[in-house]
C-alpha positions as a Markdown table, in Angstrom:
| # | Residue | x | y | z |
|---|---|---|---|---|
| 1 | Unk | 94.4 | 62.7 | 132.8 |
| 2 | Unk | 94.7 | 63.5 | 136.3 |
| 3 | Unk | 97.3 | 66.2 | 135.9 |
| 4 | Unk | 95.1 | 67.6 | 133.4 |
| 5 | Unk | 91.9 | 67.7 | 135.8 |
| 6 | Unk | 93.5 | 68.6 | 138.5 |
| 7 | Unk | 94.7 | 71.8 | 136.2 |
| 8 | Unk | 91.3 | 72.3 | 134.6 |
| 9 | Unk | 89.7 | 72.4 | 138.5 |
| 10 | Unk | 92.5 | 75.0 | 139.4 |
| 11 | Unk | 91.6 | 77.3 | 136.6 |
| 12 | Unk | 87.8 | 77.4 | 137.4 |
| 13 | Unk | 88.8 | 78.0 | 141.0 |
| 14 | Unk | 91.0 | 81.0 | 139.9 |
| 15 | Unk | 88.0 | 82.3 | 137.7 |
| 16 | Unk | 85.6 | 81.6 | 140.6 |
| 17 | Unk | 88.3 | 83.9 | 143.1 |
| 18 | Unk | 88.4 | 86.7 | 140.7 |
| 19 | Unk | 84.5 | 86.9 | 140.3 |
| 20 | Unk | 84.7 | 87.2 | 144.1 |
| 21 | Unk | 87.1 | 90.0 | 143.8 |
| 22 | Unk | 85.2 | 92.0 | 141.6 |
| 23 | Unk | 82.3 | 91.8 | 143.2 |
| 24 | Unk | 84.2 | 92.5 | 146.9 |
| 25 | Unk | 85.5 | 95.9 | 145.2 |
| 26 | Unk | 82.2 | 96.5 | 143.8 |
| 27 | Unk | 80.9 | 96.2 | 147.3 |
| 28 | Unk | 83.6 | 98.2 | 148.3 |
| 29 | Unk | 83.1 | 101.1 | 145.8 |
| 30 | Unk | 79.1 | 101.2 | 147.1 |
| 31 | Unk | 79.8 | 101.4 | 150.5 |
| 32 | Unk | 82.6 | 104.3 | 149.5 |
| 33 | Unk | 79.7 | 106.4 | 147.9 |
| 34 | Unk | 77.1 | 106.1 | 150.4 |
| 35 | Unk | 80.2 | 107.2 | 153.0 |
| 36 | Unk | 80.3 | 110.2 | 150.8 |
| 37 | Unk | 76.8 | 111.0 | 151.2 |
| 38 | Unk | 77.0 | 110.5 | 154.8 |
| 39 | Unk | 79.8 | 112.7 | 155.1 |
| 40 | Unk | 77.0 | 115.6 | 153.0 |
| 41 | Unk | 74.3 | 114.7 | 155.0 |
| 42 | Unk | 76.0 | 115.5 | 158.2 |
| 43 | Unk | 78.1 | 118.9 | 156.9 |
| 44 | Unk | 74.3 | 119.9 | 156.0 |
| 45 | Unk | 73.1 | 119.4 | 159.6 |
| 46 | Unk | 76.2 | 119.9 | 161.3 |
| 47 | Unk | 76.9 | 116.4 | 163.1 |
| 48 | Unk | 80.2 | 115.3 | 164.3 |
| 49 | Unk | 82.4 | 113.3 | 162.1 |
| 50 | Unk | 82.5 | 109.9 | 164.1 |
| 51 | Unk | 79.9 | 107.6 | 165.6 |
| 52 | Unk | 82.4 | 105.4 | 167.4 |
| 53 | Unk | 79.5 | 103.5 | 168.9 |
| 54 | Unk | 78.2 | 102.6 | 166.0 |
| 55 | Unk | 81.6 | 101.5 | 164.2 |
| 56 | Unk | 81.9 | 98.9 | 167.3 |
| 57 | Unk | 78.7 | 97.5 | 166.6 |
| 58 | Unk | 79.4 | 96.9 | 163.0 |
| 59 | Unk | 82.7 | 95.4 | 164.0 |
| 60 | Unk | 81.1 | 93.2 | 166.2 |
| 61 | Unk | 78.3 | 92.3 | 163.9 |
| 62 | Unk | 81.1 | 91.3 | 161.3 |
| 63 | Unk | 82.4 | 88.9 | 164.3 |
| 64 | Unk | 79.1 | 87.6 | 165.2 |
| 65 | Unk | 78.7 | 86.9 | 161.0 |
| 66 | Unk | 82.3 | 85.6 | 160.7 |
| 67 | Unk | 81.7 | 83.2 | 163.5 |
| 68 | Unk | 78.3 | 81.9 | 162.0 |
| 69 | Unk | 80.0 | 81.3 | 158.7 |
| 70 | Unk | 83.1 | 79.7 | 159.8 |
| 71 | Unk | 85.5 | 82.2 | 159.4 |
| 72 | Unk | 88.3 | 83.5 | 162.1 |
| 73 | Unk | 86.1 | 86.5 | 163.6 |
| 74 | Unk | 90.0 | 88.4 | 164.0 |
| 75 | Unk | 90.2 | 88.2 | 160.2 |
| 76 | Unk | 86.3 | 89.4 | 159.8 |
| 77 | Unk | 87.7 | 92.4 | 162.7 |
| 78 | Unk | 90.9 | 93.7 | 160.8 |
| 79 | Unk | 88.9 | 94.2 | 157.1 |
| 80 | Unk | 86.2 | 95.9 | 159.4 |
| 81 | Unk | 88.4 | 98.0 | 160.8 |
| 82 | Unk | 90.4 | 98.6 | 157.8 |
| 83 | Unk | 87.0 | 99.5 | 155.8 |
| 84 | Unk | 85.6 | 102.2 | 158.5 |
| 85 | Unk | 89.2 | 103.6 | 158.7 |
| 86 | Unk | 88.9 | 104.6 | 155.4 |
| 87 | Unk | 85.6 | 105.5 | 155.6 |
| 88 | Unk | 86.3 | 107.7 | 158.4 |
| 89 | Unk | 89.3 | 109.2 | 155.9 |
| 90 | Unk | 87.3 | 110.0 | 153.0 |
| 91 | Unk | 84.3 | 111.3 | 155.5 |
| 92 | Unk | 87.2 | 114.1 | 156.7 |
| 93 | Unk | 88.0 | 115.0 | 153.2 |
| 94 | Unk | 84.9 | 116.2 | 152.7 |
| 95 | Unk | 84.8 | 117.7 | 156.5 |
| 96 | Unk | 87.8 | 119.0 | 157.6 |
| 97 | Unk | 90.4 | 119.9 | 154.5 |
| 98 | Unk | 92.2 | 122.8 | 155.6 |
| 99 | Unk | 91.6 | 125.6 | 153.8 |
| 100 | Unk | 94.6 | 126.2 | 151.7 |
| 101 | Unk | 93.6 | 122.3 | 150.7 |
| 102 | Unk | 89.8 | 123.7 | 149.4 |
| 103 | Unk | 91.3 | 126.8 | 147.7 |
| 104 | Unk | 93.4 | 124.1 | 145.0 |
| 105 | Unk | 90.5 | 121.8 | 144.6 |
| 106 | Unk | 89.0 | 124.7 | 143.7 |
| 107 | Unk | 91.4 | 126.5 | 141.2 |
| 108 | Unk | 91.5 | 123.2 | 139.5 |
| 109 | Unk | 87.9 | 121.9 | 140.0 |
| 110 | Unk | 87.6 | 121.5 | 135.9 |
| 111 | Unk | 91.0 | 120.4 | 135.3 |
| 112 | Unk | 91.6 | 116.9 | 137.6 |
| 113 | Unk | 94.9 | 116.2 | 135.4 |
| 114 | Unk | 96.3 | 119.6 | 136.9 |
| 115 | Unk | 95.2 | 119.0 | 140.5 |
| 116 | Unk | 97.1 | 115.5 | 140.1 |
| 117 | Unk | 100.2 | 117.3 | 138.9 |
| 118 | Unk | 99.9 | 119.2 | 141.8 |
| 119 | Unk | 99.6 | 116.6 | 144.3 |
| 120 | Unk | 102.2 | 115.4 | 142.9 |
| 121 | Unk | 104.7 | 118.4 | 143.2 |
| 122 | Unk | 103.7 | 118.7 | 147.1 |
| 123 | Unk | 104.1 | 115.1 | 148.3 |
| 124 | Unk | 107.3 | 114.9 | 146.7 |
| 125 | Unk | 108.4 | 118.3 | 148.0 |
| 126 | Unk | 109.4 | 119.6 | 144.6 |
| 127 | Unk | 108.8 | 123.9 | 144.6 |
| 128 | Unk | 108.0 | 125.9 | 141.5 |
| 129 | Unk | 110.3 | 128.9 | 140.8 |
| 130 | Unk | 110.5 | 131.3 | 138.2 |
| 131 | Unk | 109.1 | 130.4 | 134.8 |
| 132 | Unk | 107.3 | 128.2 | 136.2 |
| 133 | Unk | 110.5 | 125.6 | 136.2 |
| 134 | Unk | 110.1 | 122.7 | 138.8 |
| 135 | Unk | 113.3 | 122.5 | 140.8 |
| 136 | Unk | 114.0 | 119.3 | 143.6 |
| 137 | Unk | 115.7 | 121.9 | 146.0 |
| 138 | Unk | 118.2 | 124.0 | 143.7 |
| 139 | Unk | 118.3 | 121.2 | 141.3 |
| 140 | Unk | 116.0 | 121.4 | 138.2 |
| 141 | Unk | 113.6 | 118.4 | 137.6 |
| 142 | Unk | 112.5 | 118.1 | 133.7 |
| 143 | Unk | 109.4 | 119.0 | 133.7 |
| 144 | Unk | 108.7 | 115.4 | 131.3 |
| 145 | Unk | 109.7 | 113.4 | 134.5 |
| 146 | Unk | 106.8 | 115.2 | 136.6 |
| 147 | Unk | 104.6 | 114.1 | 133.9 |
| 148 | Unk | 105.8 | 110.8 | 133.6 |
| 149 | Unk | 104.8 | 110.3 | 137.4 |
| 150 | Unk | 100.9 | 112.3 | 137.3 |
| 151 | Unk | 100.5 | 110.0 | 134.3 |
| 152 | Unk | 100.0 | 113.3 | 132.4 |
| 153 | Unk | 101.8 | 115.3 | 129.0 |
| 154 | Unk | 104.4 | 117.9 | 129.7 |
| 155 | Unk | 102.4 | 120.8 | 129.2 |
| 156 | Unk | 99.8 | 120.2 | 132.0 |
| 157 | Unk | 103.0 | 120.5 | 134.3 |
| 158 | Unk | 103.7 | 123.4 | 132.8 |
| 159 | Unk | 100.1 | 124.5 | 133.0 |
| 160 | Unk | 99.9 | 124.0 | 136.2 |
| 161 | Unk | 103.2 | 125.1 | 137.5 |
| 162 | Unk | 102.4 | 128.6 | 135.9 |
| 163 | Unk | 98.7 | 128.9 | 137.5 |
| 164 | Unk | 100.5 | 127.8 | 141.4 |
| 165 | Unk | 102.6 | 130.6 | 140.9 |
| 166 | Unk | 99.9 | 132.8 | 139.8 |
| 167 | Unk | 97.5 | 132.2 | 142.5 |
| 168 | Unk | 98.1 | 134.2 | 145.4 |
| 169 | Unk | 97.9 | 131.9 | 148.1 |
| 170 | Unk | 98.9 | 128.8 | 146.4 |
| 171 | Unk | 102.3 | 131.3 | 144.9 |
| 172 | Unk | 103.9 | 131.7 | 148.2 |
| 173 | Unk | 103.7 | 127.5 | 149.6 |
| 174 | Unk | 104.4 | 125.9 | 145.9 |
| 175 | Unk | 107.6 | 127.8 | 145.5 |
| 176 | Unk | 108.8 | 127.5 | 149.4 |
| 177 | Unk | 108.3 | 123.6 | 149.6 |
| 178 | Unk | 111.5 | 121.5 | 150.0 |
| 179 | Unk | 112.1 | 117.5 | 149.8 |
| 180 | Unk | 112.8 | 115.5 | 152.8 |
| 181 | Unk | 116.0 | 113.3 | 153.4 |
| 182 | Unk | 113.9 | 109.9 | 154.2 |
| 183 | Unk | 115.6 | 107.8 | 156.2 |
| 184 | Unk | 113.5 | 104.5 | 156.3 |
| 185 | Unk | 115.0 | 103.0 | 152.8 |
| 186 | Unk | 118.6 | 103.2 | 154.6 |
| 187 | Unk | 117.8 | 102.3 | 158.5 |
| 188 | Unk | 118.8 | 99.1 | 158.3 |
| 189 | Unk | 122.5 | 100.4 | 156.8 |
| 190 | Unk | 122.7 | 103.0 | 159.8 |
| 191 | Unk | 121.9 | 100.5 | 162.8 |
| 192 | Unk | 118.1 | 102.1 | 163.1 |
| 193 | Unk | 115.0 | 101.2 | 163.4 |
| 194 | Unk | 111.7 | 101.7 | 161.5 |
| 195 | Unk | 108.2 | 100.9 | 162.4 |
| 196 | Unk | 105.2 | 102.0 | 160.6 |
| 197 | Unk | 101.7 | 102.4 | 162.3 |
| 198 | Unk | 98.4 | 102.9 | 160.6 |
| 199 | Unk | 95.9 | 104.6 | 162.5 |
| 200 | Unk | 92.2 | 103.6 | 163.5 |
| 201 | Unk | 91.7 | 107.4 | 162.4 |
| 202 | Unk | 94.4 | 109.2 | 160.8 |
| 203 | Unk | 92.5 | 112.3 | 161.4 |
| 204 | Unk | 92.3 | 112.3 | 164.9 |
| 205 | Unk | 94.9 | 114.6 | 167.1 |
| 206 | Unk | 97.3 | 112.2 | 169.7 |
| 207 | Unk | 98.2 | 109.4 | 167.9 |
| 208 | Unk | 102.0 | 110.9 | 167.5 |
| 209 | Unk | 101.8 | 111.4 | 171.6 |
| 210 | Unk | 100.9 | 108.0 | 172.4 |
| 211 | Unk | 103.7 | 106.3 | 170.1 |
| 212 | Unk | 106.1 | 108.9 | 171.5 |
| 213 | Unk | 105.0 | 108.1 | 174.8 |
| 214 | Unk | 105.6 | 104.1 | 174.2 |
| 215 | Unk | 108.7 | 105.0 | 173.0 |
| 216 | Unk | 109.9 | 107.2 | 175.8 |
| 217 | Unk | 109.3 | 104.8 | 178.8 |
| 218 | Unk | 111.7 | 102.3 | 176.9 |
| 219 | Unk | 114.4 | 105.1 | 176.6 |
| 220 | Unk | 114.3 | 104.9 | 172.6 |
| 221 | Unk | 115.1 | 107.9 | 170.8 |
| 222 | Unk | 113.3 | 108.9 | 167.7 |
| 223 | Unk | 115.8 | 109.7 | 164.6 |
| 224 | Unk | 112.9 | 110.7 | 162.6 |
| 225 | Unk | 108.9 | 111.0 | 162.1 |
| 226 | Unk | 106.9 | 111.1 | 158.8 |
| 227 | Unk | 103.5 | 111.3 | 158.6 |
| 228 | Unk | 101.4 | 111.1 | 155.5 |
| 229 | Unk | 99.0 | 113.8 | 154.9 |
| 230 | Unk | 95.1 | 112.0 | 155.1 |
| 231 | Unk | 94.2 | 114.0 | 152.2 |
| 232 | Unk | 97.2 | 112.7 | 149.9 |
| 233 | Unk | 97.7 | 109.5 | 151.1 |
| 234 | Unk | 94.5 | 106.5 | 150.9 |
| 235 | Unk | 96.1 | 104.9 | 153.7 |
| 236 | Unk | 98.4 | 107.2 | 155.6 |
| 237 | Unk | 101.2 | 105.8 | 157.9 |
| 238 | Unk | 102.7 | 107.1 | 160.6 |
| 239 | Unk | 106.6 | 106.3 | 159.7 |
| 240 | Unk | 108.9 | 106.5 | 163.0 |
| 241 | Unk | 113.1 | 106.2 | 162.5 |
| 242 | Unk | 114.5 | 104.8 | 166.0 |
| 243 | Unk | 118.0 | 105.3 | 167.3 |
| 244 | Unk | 118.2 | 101.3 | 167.6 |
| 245 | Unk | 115.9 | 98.4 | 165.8 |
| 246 | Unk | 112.9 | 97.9 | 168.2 |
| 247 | Unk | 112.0 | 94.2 | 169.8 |
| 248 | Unk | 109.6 | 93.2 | 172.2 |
| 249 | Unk | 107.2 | 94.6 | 175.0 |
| 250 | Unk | 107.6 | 97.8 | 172.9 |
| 251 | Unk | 106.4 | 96.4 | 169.7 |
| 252 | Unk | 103.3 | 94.9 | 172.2 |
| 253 | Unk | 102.4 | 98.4 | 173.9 |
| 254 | Unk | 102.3 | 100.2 | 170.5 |
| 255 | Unk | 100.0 | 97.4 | 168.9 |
| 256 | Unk | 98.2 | 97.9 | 172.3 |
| 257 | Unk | 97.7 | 101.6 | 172.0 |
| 258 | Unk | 93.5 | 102.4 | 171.3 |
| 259 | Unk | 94.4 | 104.6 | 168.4 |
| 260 | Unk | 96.7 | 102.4 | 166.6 |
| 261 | Unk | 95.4 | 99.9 | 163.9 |
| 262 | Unk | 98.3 | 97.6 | 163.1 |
| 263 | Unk | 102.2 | 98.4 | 163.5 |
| 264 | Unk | 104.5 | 96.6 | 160.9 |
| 265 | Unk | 108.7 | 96.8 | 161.9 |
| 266 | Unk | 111.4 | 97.0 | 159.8 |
């Protein structure tokens, strides 16, 4: 009977967990909206992006909270930071898209499966040539495979494929784009290293500098850098391939660095 108890309390413990997730991400999705309405209000009165003051005293009010509650005030700190991050993310979209980024939301502002197919074709580097035929480099990809990964039919790729190429600025950049030879899968293989920072605020210009700056003063060469695009990515990283695996005082000043959230190595 007490394996059975023990089983039956486990079970209401899971149920009471997941009723805490849902209402976690429908906390989440709130505070997501009313940063979208921030991000509106200020466009209409034309107020910078960022408050940093402010973000520090809602991280320190989720400390001071933490504390009172008996929770580890770092833990209450890194989902804080992690929330206005985002926050700050989906605040640029609305912001700061370039403008070649604007002109295809709004070529396919009634037809969201065609913008996904299209997000789809830039982050993976695949161009459109003639016919409207979706090519990996000079290698053709089905256009069924492209579907399979927007979670669309065939014939919205083809849709949109043929209204890239008819579009006069979006022509020219679909049917030039090339994929990248991404090193971080086979680092380890080659004797390299990988680490992979996320940002306080992918948005904000330096963030490469610093890193590279880190880097240099420890002699370490960079093999690579990929950065996710902020208005593809819900969590962009900052990918760097080193010449050797890194250890150490480096790893330290990079965590250490004001515009960097959290560094994970390979």
């Amino acid at each position: 009977m007490g394996r059975l108890a023990d089983l039956k309390d486990l079970e209401e413990l899971r149920r009471e967990i997941d009723e805490i997730d849902r209402q976690l991400i429908s906390l989440l999705a709130r505070r997501m909206g009313l940063a979208g309405e921030i991000a509106r209000i200020k466009e209409e009165r034309g107020k910078p992006l960022r408050d940093e003051g402010r973000e520090e005293e809602g991280v320190e009010r989720a400390r001071g909270l933490a504390r009172e509650l008996g929770l580890d005030p770092e833990v209450a700190e890194a989902v804080m930071r992690v929330i206005i991050s985002r926050m700050v993310q989906k605040q640029a979209e609305r912001l700061e898209r370039p403008e070649w980024w604007e002109h295809l939301n709004r070529v396919f502002r009634d037809y969201p499966a065609q913008l996904k197919v299209a997000k789809v074709l830039f982050s993976r580097g695949l161009r459109v040539g003639k016919g409207g035929k979706i090519f990996c480099g000079d290698m053709r990809v089905p256009s069924i495979q492209v579907a399979r990964e927007a979670g669309v039919d065939r014939r919205t790729v083809e849709m949109t494929a043929r209204t890239l190429l008819e579009d006069e600025k979006l022509g020219p950049l679909f049917s030039n784009l090339q994929p990248l030879p991404y090193l971080k899968g086979v680092a380890h293989h080659l004797g390299l290293g990988v680490v992979e920072i996320t940002a306080e605020d992918a948005t904000k210009p330096g963030i490469l500098h610093e890193v590279a700056g880190v880097l240099s003063r420890f002699r370490v060469s960079v093999r690579q850098v990929v950065a996710d695009d902020p208005h593809l990515v819900p969590y962009p990283k900052l990918t760097v391939v080193t010449d050797r695996p890194l250890k150490g005082r480096v790893i330290e000043e990079l965590r250490a660095l004001p515009s960097v959230q959290s560094v994970i190595v390979y």
